[in-house]
C-alpha positions in Angstrom: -1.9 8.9 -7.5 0.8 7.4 -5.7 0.6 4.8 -2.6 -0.5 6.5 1.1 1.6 3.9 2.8 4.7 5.9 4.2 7.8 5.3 1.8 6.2 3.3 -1.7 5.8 5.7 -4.8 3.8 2.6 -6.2 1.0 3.7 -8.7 -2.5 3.2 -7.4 -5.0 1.2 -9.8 -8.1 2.7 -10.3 -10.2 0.0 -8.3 -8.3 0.8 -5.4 -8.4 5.0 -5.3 -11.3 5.5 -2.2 -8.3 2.8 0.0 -5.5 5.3 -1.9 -3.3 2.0 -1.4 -1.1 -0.2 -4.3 -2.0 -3.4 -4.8 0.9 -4.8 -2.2 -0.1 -2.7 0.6 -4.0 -3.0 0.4 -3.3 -7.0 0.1 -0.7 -6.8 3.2 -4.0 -4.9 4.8 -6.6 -7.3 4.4 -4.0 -9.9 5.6 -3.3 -8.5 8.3 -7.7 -7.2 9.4 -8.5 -11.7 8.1 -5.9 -12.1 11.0 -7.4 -10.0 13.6 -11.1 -11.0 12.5 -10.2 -14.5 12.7 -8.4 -14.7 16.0 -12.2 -13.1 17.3 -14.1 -15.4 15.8 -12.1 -18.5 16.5 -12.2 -17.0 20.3 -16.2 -17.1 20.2 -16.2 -13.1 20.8 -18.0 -12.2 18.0 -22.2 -12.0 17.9 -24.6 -12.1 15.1 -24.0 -8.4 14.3 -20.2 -8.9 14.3 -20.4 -11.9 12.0 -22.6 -9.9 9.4 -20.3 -6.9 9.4 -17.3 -9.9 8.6 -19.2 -11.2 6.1 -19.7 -7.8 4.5 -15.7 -7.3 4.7 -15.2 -10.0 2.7 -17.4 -9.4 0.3 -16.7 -6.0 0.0 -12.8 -6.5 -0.5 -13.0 -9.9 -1.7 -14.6 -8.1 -4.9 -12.3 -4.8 -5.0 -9.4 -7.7 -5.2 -11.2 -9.4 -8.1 -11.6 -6.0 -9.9 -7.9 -5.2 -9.5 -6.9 -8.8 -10.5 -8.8 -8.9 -14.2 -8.4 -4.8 -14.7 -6.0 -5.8 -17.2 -3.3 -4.1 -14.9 0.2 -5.3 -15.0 1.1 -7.8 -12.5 4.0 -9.8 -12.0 4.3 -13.4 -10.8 4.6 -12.2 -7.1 1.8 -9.6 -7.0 -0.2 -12.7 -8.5 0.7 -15.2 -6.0 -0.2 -12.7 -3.2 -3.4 -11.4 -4.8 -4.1 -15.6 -4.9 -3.2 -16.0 -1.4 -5.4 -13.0 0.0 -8.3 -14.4 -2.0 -7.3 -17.8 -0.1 -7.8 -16.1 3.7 -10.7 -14.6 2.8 -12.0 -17.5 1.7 -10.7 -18.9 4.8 -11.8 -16.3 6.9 -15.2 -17.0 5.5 -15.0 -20.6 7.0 -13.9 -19.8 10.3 -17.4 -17.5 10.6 -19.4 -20.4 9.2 -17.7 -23.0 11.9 -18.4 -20.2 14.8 -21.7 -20.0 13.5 -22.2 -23.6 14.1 -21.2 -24.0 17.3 -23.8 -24.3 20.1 -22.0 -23.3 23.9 -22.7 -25.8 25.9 -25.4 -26.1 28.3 -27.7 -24.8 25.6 -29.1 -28.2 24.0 -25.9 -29.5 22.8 -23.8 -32.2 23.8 -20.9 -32.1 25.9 -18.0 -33.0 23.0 
């Protein structure tokens, strides 16, 4: 199966067939959903349920990234530096949720600064 993104004939590895994506395009794609997710979070607009459906998002494609990384498919050096900095922003990603988590508006028992 080749790549749904308009214009690649790239070959789809198996751990990525239900997101019908290469491995560029479905990195570029979680890039660009840790961006958006991260902008909410580090704006305070996210609630508990919001968090937990983050959380599951990175989980979810933090693993389909790690199945596509050791599949034994052929990568070159640049696919493995972008597969290595998409794992970075999740991680990342993942900190910025912990941090919101953390933070207590004030008025409610916290301390102004």
């Amino acid at each position: 199966m080749s790549c749904k993104s308009p214009g690649c004939k790239t070959a789809v590895p198996a751990a990525l067939d239900d997101q019908q994506l290469c491995v560029l395009h479905f990195t570029l794609l979680l890039e660009q959903g840790c961006g958006e997710m991260r902008r909410e979070t580090a704006l305070g607009k996210t609630n508990h349920e919001q968090q937990a459906e983050i959380l599951r998002f990175i989980t979810e494609n933090g693993e389909r990234l790690a199945r596509v990384s050791t599949s034994g498919l052929h990568l070159t050096d640049d696919l493995k530096a972008r597969i290595l900095s998409t794992f970075l922003t999740l991680m990342n990603l993942r900190e910025n949720i912990d941090r919101s988590a953390m933070r207590v508006p004030f008025g409610r028992g916290g301390n102004p600064r």
